[in-house]
N, C-alpha and C positions, 0 to 999 in steps of 0.2 A: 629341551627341558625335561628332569626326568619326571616322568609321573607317577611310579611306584618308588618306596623307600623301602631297602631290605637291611635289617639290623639284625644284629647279634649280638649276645653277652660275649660270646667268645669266640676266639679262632679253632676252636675245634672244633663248631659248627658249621665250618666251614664247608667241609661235603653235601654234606643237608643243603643248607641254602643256595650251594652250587646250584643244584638242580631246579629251584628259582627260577635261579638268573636266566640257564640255561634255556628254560621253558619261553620267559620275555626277550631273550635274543632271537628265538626261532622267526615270534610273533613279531619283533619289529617291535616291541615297547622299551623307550627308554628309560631306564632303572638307574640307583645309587644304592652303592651298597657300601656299611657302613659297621667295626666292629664298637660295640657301645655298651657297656654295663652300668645296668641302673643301680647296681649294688656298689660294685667300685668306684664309682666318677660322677656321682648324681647328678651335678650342676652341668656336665656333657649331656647325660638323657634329659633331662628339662631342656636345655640349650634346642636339642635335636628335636626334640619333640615339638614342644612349640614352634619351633623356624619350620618343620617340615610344610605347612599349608601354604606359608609364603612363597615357597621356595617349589611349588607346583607340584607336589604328592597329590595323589588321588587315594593313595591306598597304600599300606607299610605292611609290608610283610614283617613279624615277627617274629626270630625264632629265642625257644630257650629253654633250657632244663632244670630239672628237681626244681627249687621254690619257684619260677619260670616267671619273675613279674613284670618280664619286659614288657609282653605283647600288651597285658592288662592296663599295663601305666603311659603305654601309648593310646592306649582306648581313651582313658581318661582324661588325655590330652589332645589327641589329634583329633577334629572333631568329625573327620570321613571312617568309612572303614578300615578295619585293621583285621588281618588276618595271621592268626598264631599257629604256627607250630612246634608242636613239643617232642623236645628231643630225647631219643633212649636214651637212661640212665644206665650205669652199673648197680647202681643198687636197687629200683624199681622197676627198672625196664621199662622206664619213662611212663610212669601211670601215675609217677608222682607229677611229674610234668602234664601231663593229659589234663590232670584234673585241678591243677593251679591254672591251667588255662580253659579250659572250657567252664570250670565253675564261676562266672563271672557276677557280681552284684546287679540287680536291676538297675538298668538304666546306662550299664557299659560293656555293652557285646564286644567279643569278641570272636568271630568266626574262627572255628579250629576245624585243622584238616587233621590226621592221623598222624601217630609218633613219624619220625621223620620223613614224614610228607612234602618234603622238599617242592617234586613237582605238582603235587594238585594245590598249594600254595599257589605257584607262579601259573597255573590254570585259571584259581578261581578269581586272581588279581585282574586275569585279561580278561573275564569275561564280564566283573565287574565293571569295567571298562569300557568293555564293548557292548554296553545298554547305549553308548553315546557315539559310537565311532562304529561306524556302517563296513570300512575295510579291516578292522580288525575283527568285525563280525564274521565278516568272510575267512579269515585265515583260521579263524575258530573251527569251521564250519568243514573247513581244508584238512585241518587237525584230524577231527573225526574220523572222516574217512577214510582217513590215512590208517588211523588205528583200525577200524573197519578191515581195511583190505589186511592190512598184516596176520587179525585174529582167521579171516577167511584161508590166506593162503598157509597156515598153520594145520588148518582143517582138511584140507588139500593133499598137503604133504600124509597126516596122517590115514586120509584114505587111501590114500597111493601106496605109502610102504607098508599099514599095519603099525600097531601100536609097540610091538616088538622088537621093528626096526626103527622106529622114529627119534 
């Protein structure tokens, strides 16, 4: 069963939210991802939104751009977390998006991660998560390190050859 929902207004957020998924496959979380606009098809986003608790969401990644009111309208429905991200635009450079999503009314958070922030999306999903699931703690934790050793032997290399060869 999955327990993150990943939505989109459209298929050209597709790259973006890639990295999601990308992030919950590494971790072992099973996801549904789903293309859905609350602008074109409402009675799908209500449909989607409402069904999501039943149907064992923990948490819905959303992504979307310029008026962005995906992520918002699943807040106001889904009653767990919901994490938005907002995607570049061409004409704002997605700060129009940034701030349809992060400027939320009291009382309907939405956690936003950075203009296409694909993977600390599917980051901040697992760890929400992993407040209740002790092995996905661990893979968290795997994560890390991992990053850890990469940034170290980056620093490595650059002692080794000098900043001129590197």
């Amino acid at each position: 069963m999955a327990r993150v929902g990943i939505v989109m207004g459209s298929d050209s957020d597709m790259p973006v939210m890639a990295k999601a998924a990308d992030i919950l496959d590494r971790l072992g979380v099973d996801y549904e991802m789903h293309i859905i606009s609350a602008h074109r098809e409402p009675e799908e986003f209500f449909a989607y939104a409402k069904s999501a608790e039943e149907r064992g969401y923990k948490v819905i990644i959303a992504g979307a751009g310029m008026a962005a009111h995906l992520p918002g309208m699943c807040a106001a429905i889904f009653p767990m977390p919901v994490i938005g991200i907002p995607m570049h635009t061409s004409s704002l450079g997605g700060r129009d998006s940034l701030y349809s999503i992060v400027q939320m009314p009291s009382g309907i958070p939405v956690a936003t991660v950075a203009i296409n922030g694909g993977a600390n999306a599917g980051l901040l999903a697992a760890k929400i998560l992993a407040t209740g699931d002790a092995a996905l703690l661990e893979k968290l934790k795997a994560y890390a390190k991992e990053l850890k050793e990469q940034v170290m032997a980056k620093d490595a290399k650059l002692q080794e050859v000098g900043y001129k060869n590197y």
